[in-house]
C-alpha positions as CSV (number, residue, x, y, z in Angstrom):
1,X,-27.0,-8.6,-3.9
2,X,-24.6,-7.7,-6.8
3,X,-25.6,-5.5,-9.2
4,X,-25.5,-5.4,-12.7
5,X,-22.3,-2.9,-12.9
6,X,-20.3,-5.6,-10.0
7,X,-21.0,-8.0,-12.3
8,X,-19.5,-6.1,-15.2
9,X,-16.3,-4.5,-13.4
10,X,-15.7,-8.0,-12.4
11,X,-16.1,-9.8,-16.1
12,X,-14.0,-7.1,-17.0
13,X,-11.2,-8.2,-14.0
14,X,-11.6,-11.4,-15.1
15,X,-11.2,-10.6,-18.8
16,X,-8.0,-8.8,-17.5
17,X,-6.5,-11.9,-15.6
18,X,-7.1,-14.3,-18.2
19,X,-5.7,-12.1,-20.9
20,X,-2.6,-12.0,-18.5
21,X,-2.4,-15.5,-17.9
22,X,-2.4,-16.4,-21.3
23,X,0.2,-13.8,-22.4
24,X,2.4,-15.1,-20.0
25,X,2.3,-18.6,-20.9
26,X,2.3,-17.6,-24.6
27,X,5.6,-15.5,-23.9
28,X,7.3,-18.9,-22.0
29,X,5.9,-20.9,-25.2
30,X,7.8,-18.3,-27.7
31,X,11.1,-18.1,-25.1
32,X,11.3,-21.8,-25.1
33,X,11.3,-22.2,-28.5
34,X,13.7,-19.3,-29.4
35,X,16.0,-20.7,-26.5
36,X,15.5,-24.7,-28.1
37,X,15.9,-23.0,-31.6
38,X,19.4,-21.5,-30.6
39,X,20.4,-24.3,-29.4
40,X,19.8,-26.4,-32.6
41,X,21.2,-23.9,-34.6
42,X,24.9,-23.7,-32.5
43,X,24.6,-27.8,-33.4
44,X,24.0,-27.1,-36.5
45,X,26.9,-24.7,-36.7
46,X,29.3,-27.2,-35.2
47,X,28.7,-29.7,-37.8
48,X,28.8,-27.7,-40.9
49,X,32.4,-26.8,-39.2
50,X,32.5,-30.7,-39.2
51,X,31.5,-30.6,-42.6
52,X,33.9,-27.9,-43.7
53,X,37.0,-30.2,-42.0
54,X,36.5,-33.3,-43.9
55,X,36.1,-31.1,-46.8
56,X,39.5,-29.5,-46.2
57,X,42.7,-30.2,-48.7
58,X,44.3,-32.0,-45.6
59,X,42.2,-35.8,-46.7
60,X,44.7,-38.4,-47.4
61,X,43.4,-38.3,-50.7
62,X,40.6,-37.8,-53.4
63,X,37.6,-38.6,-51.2
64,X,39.5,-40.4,-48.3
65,X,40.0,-39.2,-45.2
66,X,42.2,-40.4,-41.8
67,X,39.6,-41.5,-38.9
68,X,42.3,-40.5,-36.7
69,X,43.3,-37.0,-37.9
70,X,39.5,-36.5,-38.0
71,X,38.6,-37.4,-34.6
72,X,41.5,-35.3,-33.1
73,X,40.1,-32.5,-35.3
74,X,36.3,-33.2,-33.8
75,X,37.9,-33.8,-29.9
76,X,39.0,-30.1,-30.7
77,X,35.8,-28.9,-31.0
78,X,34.8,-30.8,-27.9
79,X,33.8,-28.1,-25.1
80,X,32.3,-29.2,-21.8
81,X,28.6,-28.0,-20.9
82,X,28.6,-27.2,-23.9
83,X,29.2,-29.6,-27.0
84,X,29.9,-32.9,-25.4
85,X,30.4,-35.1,-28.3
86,X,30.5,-35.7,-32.0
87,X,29.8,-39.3,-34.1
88,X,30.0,-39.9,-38.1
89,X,27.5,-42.4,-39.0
90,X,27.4,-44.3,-42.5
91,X,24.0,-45.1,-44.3
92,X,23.6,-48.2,-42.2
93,X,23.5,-45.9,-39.2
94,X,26.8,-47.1,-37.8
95,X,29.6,-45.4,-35.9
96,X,32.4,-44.0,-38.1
97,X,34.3,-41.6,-35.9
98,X,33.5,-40.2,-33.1
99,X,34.7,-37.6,-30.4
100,X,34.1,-36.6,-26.9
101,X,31.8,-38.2,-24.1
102,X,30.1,-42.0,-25.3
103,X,27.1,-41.3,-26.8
104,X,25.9,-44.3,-26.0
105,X,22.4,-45.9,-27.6
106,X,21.3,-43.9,-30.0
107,X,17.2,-42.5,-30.2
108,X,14.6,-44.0,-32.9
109,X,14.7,-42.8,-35.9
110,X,10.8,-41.6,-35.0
111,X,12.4,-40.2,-31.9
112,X,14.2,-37.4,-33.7
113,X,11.4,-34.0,-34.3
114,X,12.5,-31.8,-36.6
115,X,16.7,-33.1,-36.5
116,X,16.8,-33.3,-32.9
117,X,16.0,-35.4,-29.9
118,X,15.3,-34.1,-26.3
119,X,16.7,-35.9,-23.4
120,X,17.0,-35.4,-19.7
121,X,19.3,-32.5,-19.9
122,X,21.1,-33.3,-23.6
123,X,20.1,-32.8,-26.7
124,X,20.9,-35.1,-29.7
125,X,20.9,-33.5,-33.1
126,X,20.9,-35.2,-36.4
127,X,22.3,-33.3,-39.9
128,X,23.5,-35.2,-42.9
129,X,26.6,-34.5,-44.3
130,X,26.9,-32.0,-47.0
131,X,30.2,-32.0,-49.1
132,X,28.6,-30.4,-52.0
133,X,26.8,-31.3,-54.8
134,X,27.7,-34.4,-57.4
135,X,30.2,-35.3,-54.7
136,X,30.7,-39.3,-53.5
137,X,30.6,-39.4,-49.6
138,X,33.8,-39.1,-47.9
139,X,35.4,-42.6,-46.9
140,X,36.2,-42.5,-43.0
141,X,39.5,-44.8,-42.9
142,X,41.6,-45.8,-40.0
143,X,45.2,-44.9,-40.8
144,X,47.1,-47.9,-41.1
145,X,44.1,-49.2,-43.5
146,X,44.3,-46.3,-45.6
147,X,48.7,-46.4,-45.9
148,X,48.4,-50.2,-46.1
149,X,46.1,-49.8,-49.3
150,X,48.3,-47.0,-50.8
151,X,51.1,-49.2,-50.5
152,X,49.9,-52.0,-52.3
153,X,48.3,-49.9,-54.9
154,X,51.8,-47.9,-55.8
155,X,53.5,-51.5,-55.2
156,X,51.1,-52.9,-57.8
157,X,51.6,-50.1,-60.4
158,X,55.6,-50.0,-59.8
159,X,55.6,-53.1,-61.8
160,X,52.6,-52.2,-64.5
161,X,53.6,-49.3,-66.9
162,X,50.0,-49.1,-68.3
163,X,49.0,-48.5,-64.8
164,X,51.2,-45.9,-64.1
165,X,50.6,-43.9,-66.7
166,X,47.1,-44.3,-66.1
167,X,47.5,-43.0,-62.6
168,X,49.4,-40.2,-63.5
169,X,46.4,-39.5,-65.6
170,X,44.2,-39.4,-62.4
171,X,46.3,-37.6,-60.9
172,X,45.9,-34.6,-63.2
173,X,42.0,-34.8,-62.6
174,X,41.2,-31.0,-60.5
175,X,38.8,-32.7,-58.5
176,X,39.4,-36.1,-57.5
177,X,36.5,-36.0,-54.9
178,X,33.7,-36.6,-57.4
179,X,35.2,-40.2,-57.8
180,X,36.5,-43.1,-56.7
181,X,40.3,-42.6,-55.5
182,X,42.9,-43.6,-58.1
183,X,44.6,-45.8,-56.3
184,X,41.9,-47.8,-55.2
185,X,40.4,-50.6,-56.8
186,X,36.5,-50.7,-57.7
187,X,35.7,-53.8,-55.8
188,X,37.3,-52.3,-53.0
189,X,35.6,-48.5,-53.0
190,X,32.3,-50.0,-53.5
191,X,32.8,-52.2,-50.3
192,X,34.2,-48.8,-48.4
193,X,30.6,-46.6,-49.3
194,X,29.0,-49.6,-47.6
195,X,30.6,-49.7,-44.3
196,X,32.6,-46.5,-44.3
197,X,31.2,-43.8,-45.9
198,X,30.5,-40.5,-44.4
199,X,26.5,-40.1,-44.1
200,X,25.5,-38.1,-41.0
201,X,26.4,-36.2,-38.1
202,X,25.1,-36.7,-34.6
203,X,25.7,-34.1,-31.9
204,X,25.1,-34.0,-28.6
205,X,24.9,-30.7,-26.9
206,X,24.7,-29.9,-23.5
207,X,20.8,-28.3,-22.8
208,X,21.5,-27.4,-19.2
209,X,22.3,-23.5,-19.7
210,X,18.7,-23.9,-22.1
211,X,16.7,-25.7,-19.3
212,X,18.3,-23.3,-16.6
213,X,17.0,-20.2,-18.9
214,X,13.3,-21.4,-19.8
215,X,13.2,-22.6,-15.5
216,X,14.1,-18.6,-14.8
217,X,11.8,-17.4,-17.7
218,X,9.0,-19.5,-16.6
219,X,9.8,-18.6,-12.7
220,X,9.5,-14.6,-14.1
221,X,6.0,-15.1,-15.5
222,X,4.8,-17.0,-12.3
223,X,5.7,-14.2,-10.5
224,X,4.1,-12.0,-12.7
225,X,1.1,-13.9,-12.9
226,X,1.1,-13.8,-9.3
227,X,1.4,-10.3,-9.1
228,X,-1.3,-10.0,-11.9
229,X,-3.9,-11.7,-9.8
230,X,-2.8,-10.4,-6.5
231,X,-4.0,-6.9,-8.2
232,X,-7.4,-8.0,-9.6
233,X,-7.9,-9.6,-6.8
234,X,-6.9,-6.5,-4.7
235,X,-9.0,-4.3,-7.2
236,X,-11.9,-6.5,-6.8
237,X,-11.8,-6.6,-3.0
238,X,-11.6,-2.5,-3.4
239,X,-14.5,-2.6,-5.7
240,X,-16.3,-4.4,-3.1
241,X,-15.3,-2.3,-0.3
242,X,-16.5,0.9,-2.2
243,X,-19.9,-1.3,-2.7
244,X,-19.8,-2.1,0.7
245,X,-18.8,1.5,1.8
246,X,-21.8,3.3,-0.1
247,X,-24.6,0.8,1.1
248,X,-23.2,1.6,4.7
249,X,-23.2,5.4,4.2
250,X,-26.5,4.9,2.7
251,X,-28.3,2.9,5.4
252,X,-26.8,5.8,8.2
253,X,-28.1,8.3,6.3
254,X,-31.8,6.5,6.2
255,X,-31.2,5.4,9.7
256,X,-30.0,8.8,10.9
257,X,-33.5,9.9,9.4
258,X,-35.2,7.5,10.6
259,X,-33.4,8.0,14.3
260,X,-34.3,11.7,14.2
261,X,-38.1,10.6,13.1
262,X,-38.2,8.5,16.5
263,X,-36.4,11.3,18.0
264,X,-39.0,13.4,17.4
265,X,-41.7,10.9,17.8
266,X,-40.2,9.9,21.3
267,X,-40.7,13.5,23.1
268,X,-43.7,14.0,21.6
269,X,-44.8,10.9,23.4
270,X,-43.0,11.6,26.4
271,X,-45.0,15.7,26.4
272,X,-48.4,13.5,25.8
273,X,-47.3,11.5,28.6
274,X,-46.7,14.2,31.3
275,X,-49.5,16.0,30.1
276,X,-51.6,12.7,30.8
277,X,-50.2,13.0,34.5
278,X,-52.5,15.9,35.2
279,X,-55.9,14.7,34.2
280,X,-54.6,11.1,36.1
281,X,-54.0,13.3,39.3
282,X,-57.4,15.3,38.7
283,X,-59.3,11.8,38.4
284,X,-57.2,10.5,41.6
285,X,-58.1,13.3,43.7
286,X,-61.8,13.3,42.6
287,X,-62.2,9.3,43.4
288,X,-59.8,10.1,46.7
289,X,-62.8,12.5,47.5
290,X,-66.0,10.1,46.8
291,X,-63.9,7.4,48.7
292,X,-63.9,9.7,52.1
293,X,-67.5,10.4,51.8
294,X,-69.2,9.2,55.2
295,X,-72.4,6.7,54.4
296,X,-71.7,6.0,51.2
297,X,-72.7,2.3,49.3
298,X,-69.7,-0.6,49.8
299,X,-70.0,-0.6,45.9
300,X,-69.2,3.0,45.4
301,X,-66.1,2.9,47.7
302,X,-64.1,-0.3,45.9
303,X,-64.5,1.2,43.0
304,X,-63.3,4.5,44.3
305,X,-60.3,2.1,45.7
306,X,-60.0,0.4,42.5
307,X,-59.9,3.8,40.4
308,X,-57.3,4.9,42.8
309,X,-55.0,2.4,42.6
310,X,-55.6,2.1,38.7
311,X,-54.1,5.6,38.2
312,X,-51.6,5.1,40.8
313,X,-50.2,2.3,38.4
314,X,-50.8,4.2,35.0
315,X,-49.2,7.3,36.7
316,X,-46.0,5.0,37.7
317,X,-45.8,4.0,34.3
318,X,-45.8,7.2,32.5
319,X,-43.0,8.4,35.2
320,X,-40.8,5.4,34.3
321,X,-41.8,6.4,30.4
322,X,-40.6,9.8,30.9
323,X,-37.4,8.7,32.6
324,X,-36.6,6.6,30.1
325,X,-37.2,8.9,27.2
326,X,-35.1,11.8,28.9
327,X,-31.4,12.2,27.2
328,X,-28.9,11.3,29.5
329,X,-26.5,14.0,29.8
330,X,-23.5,12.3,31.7
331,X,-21.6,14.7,33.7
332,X,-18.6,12.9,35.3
333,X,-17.1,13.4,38.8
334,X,-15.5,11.8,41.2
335,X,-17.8,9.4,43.0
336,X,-17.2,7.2,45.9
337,X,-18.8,3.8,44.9
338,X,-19.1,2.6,48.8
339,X,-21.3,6.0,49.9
340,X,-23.3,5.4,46.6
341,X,-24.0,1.5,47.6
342,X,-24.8,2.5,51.1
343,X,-27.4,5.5,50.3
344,X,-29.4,3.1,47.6
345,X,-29.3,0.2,50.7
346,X,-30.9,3.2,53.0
347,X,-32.6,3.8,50.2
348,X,-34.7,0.4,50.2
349,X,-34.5,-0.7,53.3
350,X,-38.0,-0.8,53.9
351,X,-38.9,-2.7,51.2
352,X,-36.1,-5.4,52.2
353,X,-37.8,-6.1,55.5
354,X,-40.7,-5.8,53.9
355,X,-39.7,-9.5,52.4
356,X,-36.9,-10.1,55.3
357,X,-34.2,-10.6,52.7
358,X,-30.7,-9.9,53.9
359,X,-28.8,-7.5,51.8
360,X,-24.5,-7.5,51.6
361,X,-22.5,-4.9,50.8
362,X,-19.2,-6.0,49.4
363,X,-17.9,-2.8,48.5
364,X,-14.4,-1.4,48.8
365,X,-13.8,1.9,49.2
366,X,-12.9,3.2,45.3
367,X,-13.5,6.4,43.6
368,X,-14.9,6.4,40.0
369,X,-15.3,8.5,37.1
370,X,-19.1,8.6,37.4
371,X,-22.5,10.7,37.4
372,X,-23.3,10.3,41.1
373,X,-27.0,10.6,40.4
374,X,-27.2,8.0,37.6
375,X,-25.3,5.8,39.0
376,X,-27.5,5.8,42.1
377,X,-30.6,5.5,39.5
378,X,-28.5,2.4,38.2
379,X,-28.1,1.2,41.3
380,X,-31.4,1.3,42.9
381,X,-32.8,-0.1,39.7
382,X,-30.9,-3.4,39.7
383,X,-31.4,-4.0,43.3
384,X,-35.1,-3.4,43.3
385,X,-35.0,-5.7,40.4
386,X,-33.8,-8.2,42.5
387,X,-36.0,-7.8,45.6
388,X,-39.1,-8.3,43.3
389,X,-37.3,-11.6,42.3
390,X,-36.3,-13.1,45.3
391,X,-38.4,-14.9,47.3
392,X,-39.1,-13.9,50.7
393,X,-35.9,-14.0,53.2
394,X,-33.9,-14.5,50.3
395,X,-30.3,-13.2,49.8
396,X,-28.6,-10.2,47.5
397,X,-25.3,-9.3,47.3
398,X,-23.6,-6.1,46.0
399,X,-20.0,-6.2,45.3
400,X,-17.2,-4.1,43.6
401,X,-14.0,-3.8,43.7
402,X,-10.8,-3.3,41.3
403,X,-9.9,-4.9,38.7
404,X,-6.9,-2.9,38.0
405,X,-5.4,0.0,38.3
406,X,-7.6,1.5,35.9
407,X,-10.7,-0.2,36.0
408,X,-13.4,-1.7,38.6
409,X,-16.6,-3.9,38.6
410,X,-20.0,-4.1,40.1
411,X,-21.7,-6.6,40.5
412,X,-25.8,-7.2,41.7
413,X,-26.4,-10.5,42.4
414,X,-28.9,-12.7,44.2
415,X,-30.0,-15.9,44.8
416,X,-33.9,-16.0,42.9
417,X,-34.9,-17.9,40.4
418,X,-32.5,-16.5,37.8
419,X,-33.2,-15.5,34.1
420,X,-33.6,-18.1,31.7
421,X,-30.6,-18.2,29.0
422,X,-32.7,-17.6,25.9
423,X,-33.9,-14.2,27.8
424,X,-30.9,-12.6,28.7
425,X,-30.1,-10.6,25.5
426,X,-33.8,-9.4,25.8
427,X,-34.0,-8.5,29.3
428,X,-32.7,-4.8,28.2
429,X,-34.9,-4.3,25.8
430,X,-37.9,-2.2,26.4
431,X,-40.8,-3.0,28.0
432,X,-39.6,-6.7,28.5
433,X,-40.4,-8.2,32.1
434,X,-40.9,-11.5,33.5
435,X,-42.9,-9.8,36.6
436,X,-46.3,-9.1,36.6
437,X,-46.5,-5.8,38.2
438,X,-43.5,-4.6,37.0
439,X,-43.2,-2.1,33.9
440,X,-40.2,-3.8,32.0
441,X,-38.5,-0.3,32.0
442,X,-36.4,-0.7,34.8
443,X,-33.3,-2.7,33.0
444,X,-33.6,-0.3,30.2
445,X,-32.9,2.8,31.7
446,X,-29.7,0.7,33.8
447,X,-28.4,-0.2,30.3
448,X,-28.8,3.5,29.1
449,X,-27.2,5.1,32.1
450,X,-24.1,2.3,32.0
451,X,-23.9,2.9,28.2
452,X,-24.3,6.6,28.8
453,X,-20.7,6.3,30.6
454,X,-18.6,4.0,28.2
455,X,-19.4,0.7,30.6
456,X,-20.7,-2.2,29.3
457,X,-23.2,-4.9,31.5
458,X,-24.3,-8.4,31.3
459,X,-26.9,-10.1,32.7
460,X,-25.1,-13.7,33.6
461,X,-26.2,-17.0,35.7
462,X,-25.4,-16.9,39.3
463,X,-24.0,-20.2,41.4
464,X,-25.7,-22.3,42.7
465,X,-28.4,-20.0,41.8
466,X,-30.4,-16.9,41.1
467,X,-28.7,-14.1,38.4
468,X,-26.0,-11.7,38.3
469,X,-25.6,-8.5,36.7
470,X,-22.2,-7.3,36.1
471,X,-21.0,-3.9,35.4
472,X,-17.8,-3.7,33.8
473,X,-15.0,-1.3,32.5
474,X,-15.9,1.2,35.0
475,X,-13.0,4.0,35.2
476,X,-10.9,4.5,38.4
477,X,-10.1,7.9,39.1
478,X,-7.1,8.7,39.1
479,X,-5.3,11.0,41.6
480,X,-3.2,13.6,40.2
């Protein structure tokens, strides 16, 4: 369950993240518009130097200038990747002059947002031409137009002497710009502002350096807004860990108390128990004695019998409590696993022809790192486990042997019924038995003693039948 302060340190990570996040995309928002902005102002610079050379003293004359020495002057201002090319519309839209790379169709005049026009990687800019103020446009002429006119103007006035003196007038004017040229007819310089008047600029400039600059800017804040979340999310998962860490510590502390409360509750129970054993042996020996007693009623000696056996049975179980309660103090030697196998097979021999079952040994001849005594405990357990299990003349095998050269195996097995797959991870547990007369200690104190030494066992299915207890990771010793 998280608690009220998770929830908290974690709005507040999340707080955190967002606030990154949207910084960083706030920050690419501002480059990209500082980077576009530069860019439109470096157009914006190339055509007021546009401007400034049609509004130099080198026009062919007042408010005329040569299409051709213009667009040699533009082409000079050309530079690949950079600006690719200039036009010089009129009002009606249409190309004047023009310089460097085809521009090709031209964008919608709703296209344009803010003077300029964003395409693939170019972008088209839009300025109108400024020559100053009261000033007629200029008049973009091709140069053979522009001499053939002058000619037939001066031609025209060489034999008019009103005219000439008139256009030496003109040319006495300081600013001939602000008005149609002298040498040009009315008629003719109103047709001119139609068709080739100087109205706007377009420029195209190369935006790959800009798009290459916002894709690295924009790469930069993925990173760090992958290195922002990594952390949160690495601060969260320590958060959690701490969490995690302090209910751990917690529950072994309350379960150390808990285990030193059964502790204590476990040898109190095993001193009640072998203090039982005497009264059990005094009630024994009384009913041994009214048992022996010559002429005494049928009745009186079953029961005698019965009260015999009774305590006989209660006194096996307290033992096999005891036993199981004592601490197991391992003390390791080395043991030879074949003797061990052999004396727990002397051991019980009586009890095996008791039932006629036949009883392998499959032991090689290993020494382990072992408690000789609890490993004979272990021993006789599992195999008197198995002759309760067996029917009679049934079969049980006891094998070891490596399994490399630092570890063996044991194995118990037989060829009984077997133990059901849903009982195998309880037939360890305390006081769990599928025999009648048995105590359901038996397995427990096995899987104390193998735990006792660092082993591990299973309880598995045996083919074609019957079950198998396995003993595994058992040390080798090694010689030195």
């Amino acid at each position: 369950m998280i608690t009220v302060r998770s929830w908290a340190v974690y709005g507040m990570l999340a707080a955190i993240w967002g606030a990154l996040l949207g910084w960083q995309v706030a920050e690419h928002i501002s480059k990209t518009k500082e980077l576009h902005d530069n860019l439109i102002d470096r157009g914006r610079s190339r055509s007021s130097t546009c401007g400034r050379l049609m509004s130099a003293p080198g026009v062919m004359g007042g408010g005329t200038v040569s299409k051709e020495r213009l667009e040699s002057a533009l082409n000079a201002l050309v530079v690949p990747n950079d600006l690719l090319s200039i036009e010089v519309l009129n009002n009606a839209d249409q190309v004047v002059a023009k310089a460097g790379e085809p521009i090709g169709e031209l964008p919608a005049r709703g296209e344009f947002e803010g003077g300029v026009c964003w395409g693939g990687d170019i972008a088209t800019l839009k300025y109108p031409i400024d020559l100053g103020t009261n000033m007629v446009p200029e008049l973009v002429i091709p140069r053979e137009d522009l001499m053939s006119m002058r000619t037939n103007r001066l031609a025209a006035e060489s034999n008019n002497p009103v005219a000439r003196s008139l256009t030496s007038t003109n040319r006495s004017r300081p600013d001939l710009r602000k008005e149609r040229p002298y040498w040009m007819t009315e008629e003719k310089y109103r047709e001119l502002l139609e068709s080739k008047s100087a109205h706007t600029f377009i420029v195209v400039m190369s935006a790959q350096s800009v798009l290459a600059s916002v894709k690295d800017d924009l790469w930069m804040r993925v990173i760090i807004g992958l290195l922002g979340t990594v952390g949160v999310a690495g601060f969260a998962v320590a958060w959690r860990s701490m969490i995690q860490t302090s209910e751990l510590q917690l529950r072994l502390v309350r379960a150390s108390e808990q285990n030193l409360h059964l502790k204590e509750l476990s040898l109190a129970a095993a001193g009640l128990a072998h203090e039982t054993r005497n009264p059990l042996n005094i009630i024994r020996g009384l009913a041994q004695l009214v048992a022996k007693q010559d002429n005494i009623p049928p009745e009186i000696a079953t029961k005698s019998r019965e009260i015999i056996n009774e305590t006989d049975r209660v006194t096996a179980q307290l033992n096999e409590f005891i036993n199981y309660s004592r601490p197991r103090e391992v003390r390791r030697a080395a043991t030879d696993l074949s003797a061990v196998a052999s004396e727990v097979a002397r051991t019980l021999n009586y009890d095996l022809e008791e039932k006629k079952i036949q009883l392998e040994l499959l032991v090689e001849s290993v020494v382990i790192e072992a408690d000789e005594q609890l490993l004979r405990q272990a021993l006789f357990n599992l195999v008197l486990n198995a002759i309760q299990a067996v029917p009679p003349q049934g079969v049980i095998r006891i094998r070891a042997s490596r399994r490399s050269n630092e570890e063996a195996f044991i194995e118990i097995s037989d060829n009984g019924p077997g133990v059901p797959a849903e009982n195998r991870s309880e037939i360890f547990k305390p006081y769990f038995t599928t025999h009648t007369e048995g105590t359901g200690l038996g397995l427990s104190v096995v899987q104390q003693i193998v735990l006792a030494h660092g082993w591990e066992i299973q309880c598995l299915a045996n083919e074609p039948s019957g079950a198998l207890f396995r003993i595994s990771h058992v040390k080798l010793k090694i010689k030195e």
